[in-house]
C-alpha positions as CSV (number, residue, x, y, z in Angstrom):
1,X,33.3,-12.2,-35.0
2,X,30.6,-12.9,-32.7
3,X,27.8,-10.0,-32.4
4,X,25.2,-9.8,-29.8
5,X,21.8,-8.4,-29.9
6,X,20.6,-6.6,-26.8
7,X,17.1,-5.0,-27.0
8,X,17.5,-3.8,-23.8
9,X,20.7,-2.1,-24.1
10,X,19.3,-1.1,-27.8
11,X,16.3,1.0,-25.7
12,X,18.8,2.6,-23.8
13,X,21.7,4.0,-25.5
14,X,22.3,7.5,-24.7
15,X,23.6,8.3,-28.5
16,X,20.1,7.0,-30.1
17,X,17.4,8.8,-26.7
18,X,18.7,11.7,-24.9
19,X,18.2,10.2,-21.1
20,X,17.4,7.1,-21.6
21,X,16.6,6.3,-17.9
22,X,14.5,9.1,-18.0
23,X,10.8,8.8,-18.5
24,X,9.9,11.5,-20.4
25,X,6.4,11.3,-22.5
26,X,6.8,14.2,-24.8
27,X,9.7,12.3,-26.7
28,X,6.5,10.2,-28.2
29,X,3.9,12.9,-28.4
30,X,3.0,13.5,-30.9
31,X,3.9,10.3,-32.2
32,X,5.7,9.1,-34.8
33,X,7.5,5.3,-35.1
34,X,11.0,4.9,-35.2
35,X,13.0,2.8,-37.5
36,X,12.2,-0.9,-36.8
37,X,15.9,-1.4,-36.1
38,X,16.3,1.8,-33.5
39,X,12.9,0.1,-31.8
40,X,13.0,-3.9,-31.7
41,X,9.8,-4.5,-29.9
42,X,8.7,-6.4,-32.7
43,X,11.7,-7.2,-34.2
44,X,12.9,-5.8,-37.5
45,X,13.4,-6.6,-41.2
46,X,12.0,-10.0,-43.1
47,X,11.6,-10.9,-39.4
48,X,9.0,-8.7,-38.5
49,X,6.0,-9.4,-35.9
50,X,2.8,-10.0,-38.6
51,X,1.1,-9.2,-35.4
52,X,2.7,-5.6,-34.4
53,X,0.1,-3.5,-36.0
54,X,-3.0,-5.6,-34.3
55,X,-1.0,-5.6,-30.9
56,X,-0.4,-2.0,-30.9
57,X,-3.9,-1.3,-31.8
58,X,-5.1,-3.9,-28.9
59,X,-3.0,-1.8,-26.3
60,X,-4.5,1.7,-27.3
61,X,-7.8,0.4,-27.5
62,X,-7.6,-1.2,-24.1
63,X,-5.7,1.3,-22.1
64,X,-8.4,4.2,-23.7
65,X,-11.4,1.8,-22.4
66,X,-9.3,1.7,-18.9
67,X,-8.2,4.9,-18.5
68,X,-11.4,6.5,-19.2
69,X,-12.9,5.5,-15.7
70,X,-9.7,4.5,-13.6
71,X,-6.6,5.8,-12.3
72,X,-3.7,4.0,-10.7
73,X,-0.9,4.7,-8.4
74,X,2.0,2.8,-8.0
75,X,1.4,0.7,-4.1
76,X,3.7,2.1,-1.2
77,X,7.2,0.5,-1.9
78,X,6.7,-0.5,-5.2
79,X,8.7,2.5,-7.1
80,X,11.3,1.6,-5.5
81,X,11.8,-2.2,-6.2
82,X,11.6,-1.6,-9.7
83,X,14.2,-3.5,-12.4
84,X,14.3,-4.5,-15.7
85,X,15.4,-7.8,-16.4
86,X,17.7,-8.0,-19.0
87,X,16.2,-10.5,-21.3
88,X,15.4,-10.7,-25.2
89,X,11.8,-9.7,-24.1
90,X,12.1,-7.2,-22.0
91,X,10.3,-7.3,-18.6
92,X,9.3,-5.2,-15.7
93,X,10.6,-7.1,-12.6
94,X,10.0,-6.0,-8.9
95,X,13.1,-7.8,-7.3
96,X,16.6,-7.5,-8.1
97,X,16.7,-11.3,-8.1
98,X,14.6,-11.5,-10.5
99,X,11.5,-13.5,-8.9
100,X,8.8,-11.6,-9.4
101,X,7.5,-9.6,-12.6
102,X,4.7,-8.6,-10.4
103,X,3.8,-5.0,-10.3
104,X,1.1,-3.4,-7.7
105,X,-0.8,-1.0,-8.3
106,X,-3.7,0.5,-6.8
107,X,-6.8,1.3,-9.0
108,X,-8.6,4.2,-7.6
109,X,-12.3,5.2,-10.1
110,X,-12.1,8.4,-12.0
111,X,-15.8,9.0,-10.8
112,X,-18.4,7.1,-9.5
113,X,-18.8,4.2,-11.5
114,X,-22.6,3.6,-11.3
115,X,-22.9,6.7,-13.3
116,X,-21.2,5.5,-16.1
117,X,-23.6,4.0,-18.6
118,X,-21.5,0.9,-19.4
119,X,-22.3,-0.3,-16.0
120,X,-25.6,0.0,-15.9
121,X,-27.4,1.4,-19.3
122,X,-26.2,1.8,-22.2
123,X,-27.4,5.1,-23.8
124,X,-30.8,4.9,-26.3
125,X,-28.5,4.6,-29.9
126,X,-27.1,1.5,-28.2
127,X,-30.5,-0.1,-26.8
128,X,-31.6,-0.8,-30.4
């Protein structure tokens, strides 16, 4: 018997998420982890990522620091060349040959950046 383990596919059965091709946020909000084995990003079982915890906290971290003072949209064009590729790891591609895992978007400042006080001071409980 030979089994094959598609992450991909995994992501996207229809019996597991309602709409899989469907982006819908408020299927994670609030949040709360599914089973390692409905989820492989980080693998499952004995196998587990050590890492998964650090990396998850890495990406909120960062995308809080970002998303306070930016905004992006996705460049002219872009939504529409949009594939997965259908690897273990699953990646964003923007080619359905597979040639770029480039994505462009277009960063636009929440407000003007000069007032914000990581740019130029930080506030007085900071200076000390």
């Amino acid at each position: 018997t030979k089994m094959i383990f598609l992450p991909y596919a995994m992501g996207r059965d229809p019996d597991v998420w309602p709409d899989p091709e469907v982006v819908r946020l408020e299927r994670w909000i609030p949040f709360s982890a599914p089973a390692q084995h409905e989820f492989p990003v980080f693998q499952a079982g004995p196998r587990y990522c050590l890492g998964a915890e650090m990396a998850v906290f890495e990406a909120k971290v960062a995308a809080a620091i970002i998303l306070q003072d930016w905004t992006f949209t996705l460049a002219p064009g872009e939504a529409e060349k949009i594939h997965y590729a259908p690897t273990l790891t699953m990646s964003v591609c923007n080619s359905k040959e597979q040639d770029s895992h480039n994505l462009w978007l277009i960063p636009e400042p929440r407000r003007n950046l000069s007032d914000s006080w990581h740019v130029t001071d930080p506030p007085s409980s900071v200076r000390s």
